[in-house]
N, C-alpha and C positions, 0 to 999 in steps of 0.2 A: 504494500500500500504506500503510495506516495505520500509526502508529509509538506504541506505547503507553512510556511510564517507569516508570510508576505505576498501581496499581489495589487499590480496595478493594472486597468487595464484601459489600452488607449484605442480611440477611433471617431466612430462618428455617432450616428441617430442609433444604429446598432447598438452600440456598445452605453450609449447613454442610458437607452431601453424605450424607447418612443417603440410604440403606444402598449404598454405596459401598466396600466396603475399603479402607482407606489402609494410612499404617504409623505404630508407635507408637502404637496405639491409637483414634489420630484417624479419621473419613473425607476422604475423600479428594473424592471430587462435582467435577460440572463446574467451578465457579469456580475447585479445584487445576488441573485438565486444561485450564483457558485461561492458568492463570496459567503455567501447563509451557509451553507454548509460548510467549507476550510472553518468559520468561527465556529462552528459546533463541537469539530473535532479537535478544535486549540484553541484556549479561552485569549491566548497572546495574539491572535491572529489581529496583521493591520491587511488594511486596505485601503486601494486609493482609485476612482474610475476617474482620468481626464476628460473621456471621451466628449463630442460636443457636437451638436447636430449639423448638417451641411457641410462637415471637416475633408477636403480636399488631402489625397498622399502628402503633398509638399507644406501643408501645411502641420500633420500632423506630424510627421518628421523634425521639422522647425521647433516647431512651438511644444508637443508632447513629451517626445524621445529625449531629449534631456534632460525635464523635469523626473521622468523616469529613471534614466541613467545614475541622476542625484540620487532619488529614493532609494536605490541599490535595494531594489524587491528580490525575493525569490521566484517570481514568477512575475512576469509581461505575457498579458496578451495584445495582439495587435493586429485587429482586423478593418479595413479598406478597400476602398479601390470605383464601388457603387457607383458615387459620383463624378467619379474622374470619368467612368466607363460611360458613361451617358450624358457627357460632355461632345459635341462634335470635333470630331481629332484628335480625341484621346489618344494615345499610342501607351500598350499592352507594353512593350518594349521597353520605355522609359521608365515606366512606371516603376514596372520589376528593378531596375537597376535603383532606382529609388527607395523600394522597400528593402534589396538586398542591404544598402549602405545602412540601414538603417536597422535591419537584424545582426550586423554585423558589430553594433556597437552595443547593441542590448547585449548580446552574447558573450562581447570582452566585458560587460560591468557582471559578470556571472549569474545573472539569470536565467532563468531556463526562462522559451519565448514560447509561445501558443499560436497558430495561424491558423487563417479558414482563409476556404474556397467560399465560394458565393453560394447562393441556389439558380437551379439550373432556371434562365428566363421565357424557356421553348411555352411553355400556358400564359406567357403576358404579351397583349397586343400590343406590337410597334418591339418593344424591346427584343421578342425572340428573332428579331431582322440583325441583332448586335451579339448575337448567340458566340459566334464566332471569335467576336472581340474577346469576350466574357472568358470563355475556355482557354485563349493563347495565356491571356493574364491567370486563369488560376492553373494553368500549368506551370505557368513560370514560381508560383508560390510553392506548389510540392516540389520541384525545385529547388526551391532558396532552403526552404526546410529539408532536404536532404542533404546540402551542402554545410549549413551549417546545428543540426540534428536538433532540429526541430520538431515538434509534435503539432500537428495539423487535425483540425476538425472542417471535416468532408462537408459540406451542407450541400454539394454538388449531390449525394448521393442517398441525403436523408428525404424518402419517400414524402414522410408523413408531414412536411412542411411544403411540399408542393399543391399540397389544399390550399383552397382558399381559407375555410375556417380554420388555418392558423395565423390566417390575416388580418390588418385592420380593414377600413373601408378603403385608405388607399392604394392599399395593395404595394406598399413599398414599406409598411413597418410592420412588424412580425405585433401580434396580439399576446395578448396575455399566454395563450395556450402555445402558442409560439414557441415563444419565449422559455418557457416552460420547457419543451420537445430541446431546444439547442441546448439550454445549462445538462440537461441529462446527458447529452450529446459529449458536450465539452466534463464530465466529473468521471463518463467513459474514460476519454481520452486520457485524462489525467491520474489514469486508475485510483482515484477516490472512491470510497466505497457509498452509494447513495440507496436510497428505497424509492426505484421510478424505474422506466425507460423509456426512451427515444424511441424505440422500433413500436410506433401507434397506429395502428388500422382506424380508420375512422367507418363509421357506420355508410354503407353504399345510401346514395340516393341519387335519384334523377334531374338532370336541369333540363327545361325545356332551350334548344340551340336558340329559340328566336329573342327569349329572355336572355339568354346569356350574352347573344350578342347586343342587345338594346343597352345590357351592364357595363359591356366592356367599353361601348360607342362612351356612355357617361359618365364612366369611369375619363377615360382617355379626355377629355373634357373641363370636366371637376377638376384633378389631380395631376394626370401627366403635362399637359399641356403648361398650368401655372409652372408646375415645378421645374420645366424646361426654359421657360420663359425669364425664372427666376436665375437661372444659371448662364443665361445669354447675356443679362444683365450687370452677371458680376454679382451677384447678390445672394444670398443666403439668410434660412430662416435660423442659422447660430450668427448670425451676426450679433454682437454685442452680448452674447450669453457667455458664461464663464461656468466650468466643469462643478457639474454637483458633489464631487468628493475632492477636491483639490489635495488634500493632505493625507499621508502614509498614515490611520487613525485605525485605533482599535474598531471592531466593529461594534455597532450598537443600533 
């Protein structure tokens, strides 16, 4: 059984926990739900989530990765990329050299590092067109985690989160129940010992296709579209937001 003390974890709306309920206003997202359990099994246990919503690779590299480096945690996790990828011109390529530089320095302050794959975008209208993009970059991630021996959580290949109902309404933040399915995912990975699984069958039901697609038309609409808009812009809904856990803090 692996024995964590410490854990920070850096990224974006992911790792923040958008659309997770919490309490006090915050979400709450897998990275609280793994960090619940490391304090259970060590009362000493700190934690610290950077993460921040809208967080671009270069930015979190920048701004994150250092503050982390400082904490000298026993454990980084460091998951990315979402945004960049559904940015026009993204380059898969750059990116990777980006994140490698930057597991490469968590790795020298002796942390062990955590990485995920995305989930696969083939059921989301307009995005499964960037399928392609998606896959070069999370190749390049098992990758960097083979190179420098990392542990990776697959979300390429967890079934039970390619439902919707592990969605919110925008279809770009994982739900409570989500949420839920990845921390099991990631306490595997980390051979923590937990009472849950990730491998969830959900109950079959039928969508009628003319409903489904009237959803996805309004979906693409409502959501995709602002949020594209908002990034052609320059703009971002973490603008001016500052991480809900800032500081290496016992858990409470």
């Amino acid at each position: 059984m692996a024995h964590y003390r410490s854990f920070v974890a850096l990224g974006d709306s992911f790792t923040e926990g958008l659309n997770d309920p919490g309490k006090d206003g915050h979400f709450r997202g897998w990275a609280d739900r793994v960090a619940e359990r490391l304090a259970e099994l060590d009362p000493a246990f700190r934690y610290a989530n950077l993460a921040v919503r809208g967080k671009l690779i270069d930015q979190i590299v920048e701004e994150q990765v250092p503050q982390a480096v400082e904490m000298a945690p026993g454990l980084v996790s460091f998951c990315a990329g979402g945004n960049d990828l559904l940015r026009p011109g993204s380059d898969p390529d750059r990116m990777a050299k980006k994140l490698a530089g930057a597991v490469r320095r968590l790795r020298g302050s002796g942390a062990e590092v955590l990485l995920f794959t995305g989930v696969d975008p083939r059921d989301t209208p307009l995005m499964r067109r960037m399928r392609g993009k998606f896959a070069v970059f999370y190749l390049h991630v098992r990758s960097i985690a083979d190179l420098y021996g990392c542990r990776v959580v697959d979300q390429w290949s967890m079934q039970a989160i390619r439902d919707w109902r592990a969605w919110s309404e925008d279809r770009l933040h994982m739900n409570a129940e989500g949420h839920r399915l990845v921390a099991a995912r990631v306490l595997d990975v980390l051979d923590v010992p937990f009472d849950d699984s990730w491998q969830y069958e959900w109950p079959a039901r039928t969508v009628d296709p003319r409903v489904r697609r009237r959803e996805d038309a309004q979906w693409v609409r409502e959501f995709l579209v602002p949020w594209v808009a908002r990034r052609l812009r320059g703009t971002s809904s973490g603008d001016g937001l500052s991480a809900k856990r800032p500081d290496l803090e016992r858990w409470s």
